[in-house]
KOLTI-948474 format. One record per atom (N, C-alpha, C, CB): x, y, z negated. Coordinates in steps of 0.02 Angstrom, whole numbers, plus 50000, padded with zeros to 5 digits. Atoms other than C-alpha are relative to their C-alpha. Glycine has a CB too. Layout:
N
XYZ...
//
This chain:
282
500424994050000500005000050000500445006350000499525000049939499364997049986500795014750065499835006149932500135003350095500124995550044500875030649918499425003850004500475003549997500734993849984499535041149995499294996049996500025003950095500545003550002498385027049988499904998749917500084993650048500105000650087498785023849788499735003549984500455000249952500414993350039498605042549747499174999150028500395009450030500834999849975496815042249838499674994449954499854997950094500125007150046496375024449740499965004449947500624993049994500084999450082496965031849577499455006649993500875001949955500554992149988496015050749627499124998049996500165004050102500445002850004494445037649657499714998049936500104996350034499935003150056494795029349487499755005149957500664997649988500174996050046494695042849380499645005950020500515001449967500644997149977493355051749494500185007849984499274996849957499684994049980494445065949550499715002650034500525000150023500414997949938493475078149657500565001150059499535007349984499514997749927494185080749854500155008350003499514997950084499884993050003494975097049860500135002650073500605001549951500054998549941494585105150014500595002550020499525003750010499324999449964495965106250152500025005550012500164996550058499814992049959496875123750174500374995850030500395007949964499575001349945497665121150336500705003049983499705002950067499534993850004498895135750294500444993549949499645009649958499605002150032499475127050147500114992049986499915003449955499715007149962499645108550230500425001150031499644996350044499404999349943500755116850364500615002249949499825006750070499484998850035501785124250222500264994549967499875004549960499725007650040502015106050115500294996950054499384994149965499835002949946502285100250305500725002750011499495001250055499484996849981503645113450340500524998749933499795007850020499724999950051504495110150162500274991250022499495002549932499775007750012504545090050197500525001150063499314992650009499464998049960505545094750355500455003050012499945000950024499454995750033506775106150286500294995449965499795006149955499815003750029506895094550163500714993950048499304997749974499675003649997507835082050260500245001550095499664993449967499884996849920508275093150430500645007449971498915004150047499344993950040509585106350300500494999450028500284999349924499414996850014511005102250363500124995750082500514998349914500004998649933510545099050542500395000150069499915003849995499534998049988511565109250621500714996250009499955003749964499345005949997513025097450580500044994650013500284998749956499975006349970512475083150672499835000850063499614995249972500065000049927511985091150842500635005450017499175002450028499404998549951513465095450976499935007050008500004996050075500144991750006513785114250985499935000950073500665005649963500374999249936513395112151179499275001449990500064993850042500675000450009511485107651108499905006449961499754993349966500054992750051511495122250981500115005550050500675000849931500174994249949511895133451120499615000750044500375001650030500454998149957510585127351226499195002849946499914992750057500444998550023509485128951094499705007249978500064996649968499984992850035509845146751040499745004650070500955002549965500244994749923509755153951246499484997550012500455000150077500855002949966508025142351269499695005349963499604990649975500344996450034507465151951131500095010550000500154995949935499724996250003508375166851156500355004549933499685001750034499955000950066508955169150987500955001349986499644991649981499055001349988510935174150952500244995349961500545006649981499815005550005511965160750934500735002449927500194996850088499454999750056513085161950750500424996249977499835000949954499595007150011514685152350720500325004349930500684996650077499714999250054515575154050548500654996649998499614998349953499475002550008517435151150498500214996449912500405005950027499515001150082518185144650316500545001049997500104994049968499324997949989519645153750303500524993649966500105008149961499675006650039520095136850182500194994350057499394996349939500015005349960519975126550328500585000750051499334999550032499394999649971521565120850396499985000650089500374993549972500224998949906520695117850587499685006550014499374994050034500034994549980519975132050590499154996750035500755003050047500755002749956518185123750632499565004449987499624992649979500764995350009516545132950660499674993049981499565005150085500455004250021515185128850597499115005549990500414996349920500604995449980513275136950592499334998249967499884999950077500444999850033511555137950519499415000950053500115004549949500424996849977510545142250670499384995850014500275003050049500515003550014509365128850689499785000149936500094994650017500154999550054509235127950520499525007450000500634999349960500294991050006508765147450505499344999550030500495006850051500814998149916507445146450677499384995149952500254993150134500335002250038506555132750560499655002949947500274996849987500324997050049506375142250411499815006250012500324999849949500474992149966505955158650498499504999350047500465005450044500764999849983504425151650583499404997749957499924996450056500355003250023502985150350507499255000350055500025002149928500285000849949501915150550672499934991549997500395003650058499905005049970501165132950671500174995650047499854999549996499895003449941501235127950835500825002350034499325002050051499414999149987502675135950855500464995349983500145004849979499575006150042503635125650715499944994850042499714997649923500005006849995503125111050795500325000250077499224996249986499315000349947503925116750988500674998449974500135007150034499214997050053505435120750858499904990950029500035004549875499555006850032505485101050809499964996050101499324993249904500055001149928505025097351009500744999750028499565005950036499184998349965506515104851071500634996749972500205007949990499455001250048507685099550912499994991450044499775001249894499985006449988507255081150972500194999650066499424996649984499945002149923507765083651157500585002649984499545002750067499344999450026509425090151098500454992649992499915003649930499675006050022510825078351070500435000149953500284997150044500045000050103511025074850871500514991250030498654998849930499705006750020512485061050842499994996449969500324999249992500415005650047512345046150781500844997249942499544991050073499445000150057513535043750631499794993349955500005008049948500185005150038513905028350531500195000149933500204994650026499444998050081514225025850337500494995450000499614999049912499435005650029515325014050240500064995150008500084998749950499945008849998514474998650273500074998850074499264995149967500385003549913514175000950464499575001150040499754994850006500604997549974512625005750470500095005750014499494999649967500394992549987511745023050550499905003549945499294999850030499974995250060511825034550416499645004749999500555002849988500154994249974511335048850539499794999850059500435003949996500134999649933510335048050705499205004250014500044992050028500654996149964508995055450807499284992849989500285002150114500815005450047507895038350756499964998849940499894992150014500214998750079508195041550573499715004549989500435000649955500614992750011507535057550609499244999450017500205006650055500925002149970505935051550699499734995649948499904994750084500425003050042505505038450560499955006049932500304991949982500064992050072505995053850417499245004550020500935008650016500534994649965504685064750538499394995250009500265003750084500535006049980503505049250555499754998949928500374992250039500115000250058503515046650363499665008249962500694997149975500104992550010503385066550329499244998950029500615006050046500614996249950501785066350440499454994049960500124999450118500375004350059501175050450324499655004849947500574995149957500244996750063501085063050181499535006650032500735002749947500324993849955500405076750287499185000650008500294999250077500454997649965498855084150352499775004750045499805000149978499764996549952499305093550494499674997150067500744999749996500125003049932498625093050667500594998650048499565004450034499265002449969500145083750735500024992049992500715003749953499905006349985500505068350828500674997950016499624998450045499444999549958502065060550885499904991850036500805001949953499925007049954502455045751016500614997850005499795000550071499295002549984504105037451065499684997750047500494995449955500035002949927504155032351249500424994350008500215004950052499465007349971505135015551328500645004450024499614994250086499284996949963506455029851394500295003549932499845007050077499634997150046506855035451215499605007849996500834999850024500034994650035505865051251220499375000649960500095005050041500654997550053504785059851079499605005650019500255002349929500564995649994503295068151126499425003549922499574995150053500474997050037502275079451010499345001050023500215005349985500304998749989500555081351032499245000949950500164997550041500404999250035498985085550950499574994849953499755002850034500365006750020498065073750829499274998650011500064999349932500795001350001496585065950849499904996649952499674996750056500015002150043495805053350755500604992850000499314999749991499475003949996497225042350681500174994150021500154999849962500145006849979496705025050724499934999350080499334997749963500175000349924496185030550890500745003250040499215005550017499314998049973497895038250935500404994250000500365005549958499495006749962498685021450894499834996550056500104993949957500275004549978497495010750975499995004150088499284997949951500084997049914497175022551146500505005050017499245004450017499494995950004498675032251148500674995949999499915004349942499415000250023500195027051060500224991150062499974999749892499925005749979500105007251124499804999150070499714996049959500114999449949499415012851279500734998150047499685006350000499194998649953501055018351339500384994649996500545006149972499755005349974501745001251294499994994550049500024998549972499805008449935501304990051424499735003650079499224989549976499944997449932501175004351568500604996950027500035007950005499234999549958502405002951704500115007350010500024995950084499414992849998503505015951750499645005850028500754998950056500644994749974502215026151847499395003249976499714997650041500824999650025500655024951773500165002449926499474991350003499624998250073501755028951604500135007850007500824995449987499634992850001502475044151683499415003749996500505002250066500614994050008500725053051735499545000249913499284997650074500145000450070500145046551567500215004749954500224994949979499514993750052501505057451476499855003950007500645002150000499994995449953501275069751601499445004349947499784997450085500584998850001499375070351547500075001449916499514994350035499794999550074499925071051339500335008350000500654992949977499684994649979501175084551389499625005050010500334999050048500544993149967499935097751478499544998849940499504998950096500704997950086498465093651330500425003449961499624991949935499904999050061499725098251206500385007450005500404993949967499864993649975500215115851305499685003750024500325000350032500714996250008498345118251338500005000850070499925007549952500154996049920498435117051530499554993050012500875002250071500345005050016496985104351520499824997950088499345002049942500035000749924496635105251710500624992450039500295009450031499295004449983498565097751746500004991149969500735004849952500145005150051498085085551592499524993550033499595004049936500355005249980496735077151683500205000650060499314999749989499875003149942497495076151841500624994249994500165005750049499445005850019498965065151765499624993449952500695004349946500415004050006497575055951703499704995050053499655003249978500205002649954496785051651850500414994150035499875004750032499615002349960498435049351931500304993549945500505006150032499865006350016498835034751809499514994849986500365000349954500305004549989497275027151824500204996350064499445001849995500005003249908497395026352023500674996850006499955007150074499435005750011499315019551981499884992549976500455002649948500085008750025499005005251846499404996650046499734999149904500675005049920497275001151985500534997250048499315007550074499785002349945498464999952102500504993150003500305005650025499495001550030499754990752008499644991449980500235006249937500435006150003498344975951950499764999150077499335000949944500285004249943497614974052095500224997950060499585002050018499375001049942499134973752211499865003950069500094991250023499924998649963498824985852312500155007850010499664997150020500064993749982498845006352392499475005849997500124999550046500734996849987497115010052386500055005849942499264993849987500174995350042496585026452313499384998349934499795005350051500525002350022495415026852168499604998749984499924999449993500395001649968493965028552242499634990550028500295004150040499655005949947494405013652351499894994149951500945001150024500065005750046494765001852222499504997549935500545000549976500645000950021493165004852108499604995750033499725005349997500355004049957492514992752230500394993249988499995003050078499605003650016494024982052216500064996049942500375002850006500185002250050493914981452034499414997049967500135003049982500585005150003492124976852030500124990950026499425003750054500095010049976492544959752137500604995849954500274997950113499485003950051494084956252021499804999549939500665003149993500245002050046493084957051886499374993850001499875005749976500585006650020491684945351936500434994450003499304998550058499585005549996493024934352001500244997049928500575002150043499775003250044493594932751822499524999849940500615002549988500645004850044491734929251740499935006149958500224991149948500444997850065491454944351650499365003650042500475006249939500645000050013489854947551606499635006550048499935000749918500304993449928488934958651743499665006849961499154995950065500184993450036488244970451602500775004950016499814998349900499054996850018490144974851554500255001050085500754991449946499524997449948490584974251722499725007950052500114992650053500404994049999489244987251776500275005949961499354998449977499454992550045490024999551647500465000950021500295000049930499134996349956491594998751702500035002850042500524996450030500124997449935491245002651871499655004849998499764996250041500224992549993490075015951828500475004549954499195001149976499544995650030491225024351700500495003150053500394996249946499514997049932492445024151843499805004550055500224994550041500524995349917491275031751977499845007349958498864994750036500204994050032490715045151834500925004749981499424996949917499224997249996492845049051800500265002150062500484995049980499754999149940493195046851985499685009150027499724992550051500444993449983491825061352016500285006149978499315000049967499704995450033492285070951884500855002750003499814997849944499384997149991494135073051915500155002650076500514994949978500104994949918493805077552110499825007449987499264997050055500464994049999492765090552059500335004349927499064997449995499614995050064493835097251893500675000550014499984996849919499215000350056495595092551877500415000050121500184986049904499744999849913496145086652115499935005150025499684995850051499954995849954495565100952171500145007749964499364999350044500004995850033495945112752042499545008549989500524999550010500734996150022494225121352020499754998349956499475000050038500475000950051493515117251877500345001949932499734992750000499665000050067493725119551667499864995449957499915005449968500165003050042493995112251545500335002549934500084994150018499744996650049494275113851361500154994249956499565005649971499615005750052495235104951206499384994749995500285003549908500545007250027493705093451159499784995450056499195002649965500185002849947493445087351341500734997350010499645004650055499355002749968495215085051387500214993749954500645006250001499855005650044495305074051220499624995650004500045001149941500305006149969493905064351274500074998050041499584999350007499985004149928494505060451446500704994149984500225006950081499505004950023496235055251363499734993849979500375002549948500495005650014495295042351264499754996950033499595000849976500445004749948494055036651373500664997050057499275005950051499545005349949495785032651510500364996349953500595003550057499475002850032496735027151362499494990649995500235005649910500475005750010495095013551340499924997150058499365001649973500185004549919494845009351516500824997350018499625006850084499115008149956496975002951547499904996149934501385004050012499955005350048496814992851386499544996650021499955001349932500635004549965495354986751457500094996050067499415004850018499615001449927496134984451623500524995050000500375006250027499265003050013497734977951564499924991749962500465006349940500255005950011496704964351451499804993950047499575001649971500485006949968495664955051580500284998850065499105001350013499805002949956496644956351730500854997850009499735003750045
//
């Protein structure tokens, strides 16, 4: 049982009331657990990365000397600093975006082991977001990278989201990201067209062929009777698809239409449910 589940148990137990969520001061316990174990930063990413980080941001770049120090090494605070001088949520959380596309070395201790890496940092930031209540998601990809993106509900981010991306292929993975990426920068239009475009991939990808996916909504109907399911279920599928296919012609392909955060998070979902669905039976 993980800690946050005890305290809630024992809060139950002795018939603790729920103390309504300030956002403000979740993002601050949030920004404190990531300080917490992001202080000293700075001294594990390459001063190439620290300088891209300082001109992305535009931000001047500060090196320090120790006159004690026989090399004569710099050394710097500036990530560190850009951290604790935002308190812009969404900002902070580009901040840890960027920090993770940087390249942070991987250092070993005494026995051998990783002491210090960019995936001790993601389970530290994975555990941090345990204790949390922050609208904040994160992913790991098959290519090593960490995506941030907005939370939804938590169960449904593993289940249509997170595990999604494991058993894409390389295509249908990329517009996938693609489509995570644009929701979580609010260009919801872009979002569902990298949607689309990894449906009409993994379609193409099961059913072995080129067809658009249009095209293969037809396709996928006969590969599904072929494999006995049930003509209710298979009726849904095929109309879900014909009602998505529609809808992304007319919103997201031809770039006329809008959309907004609560739609773009239901289209994620709903494709994240139709390739698990896809990926199951055929």
């Amino acid at each position: 049982m993980s800690l946050k589940d005890m305290i809630k148990k024992f809060n139950q137990r002795w018939k603790l009331p729920d103390i309504a969520i300030n956002s403000q001061e979740e993002f601050r316990k949030f920004k404190i657990r990531i300080l917490n174990f992001m202080s000293d930063i700075d001294s594990h990413v390459t001063e190439s990365s620290v300088a891209i980080f300082c001109q992305f941001l535009g931000i001047p770049e500060k090196w320090h000397h120790d006159k004690f120090d026989p090399y004569n090494r710099a050394w710097g605070t500036n990530i560190k600093d850009r951290l604790m001088k935002e308190n812009d949520e969404i900002e902070f959380y580009k901040l840890l975006q960027i920090i993770f596309s940087l390249d942070i070395r991987t250092r070993s201790g005494y026995s051998g082991q990783n002491s210090y890496s960019k995936e001790i940092l993601y389970v530290k930031l994975w555990k941090s977001l345990e204790f949390s209540n922050v609208n904040l998601a994160i992913a790991k990809l098959d290519n090593g990278e960490i995506i941030f993106y907005p939370k939804g509900e938590g169960i449904l981010d593993e289940v249509l989201v997170n595990r999604v991306m494991d058993f894409l292929d390389a295509q249908s993975n990329t517009h996938f990201t693609d489509a995570l990426k644009f929701y979580q920068a609010k260009h919801y239009i872009k979002s569902a067209e990298g949607l689309r475009r990894a449906l009409e991939e993994f379609l193409r990808l099961k059913l072995k062929n080129k067809k658009g996916l249009k095209e293969n909504k037809n396709e996928l109907s006969k590969t599904l009777k072929t494999a006995h399911v049930d003509a209710q279920i298979r009726n849904i599928i095929v109309q879900i698809f014909s009602y998505l296919d529609q809808y992304f012609n007319e919103n997201s392909k031809h770039n006329d239409g809008e959309l907004d955060d609560a739609e773009n998070e239901f289209l994620i979902y709903q494709t994240g449910l139709l390739l698990r669905y896809i990926n199951h039976v055929i």
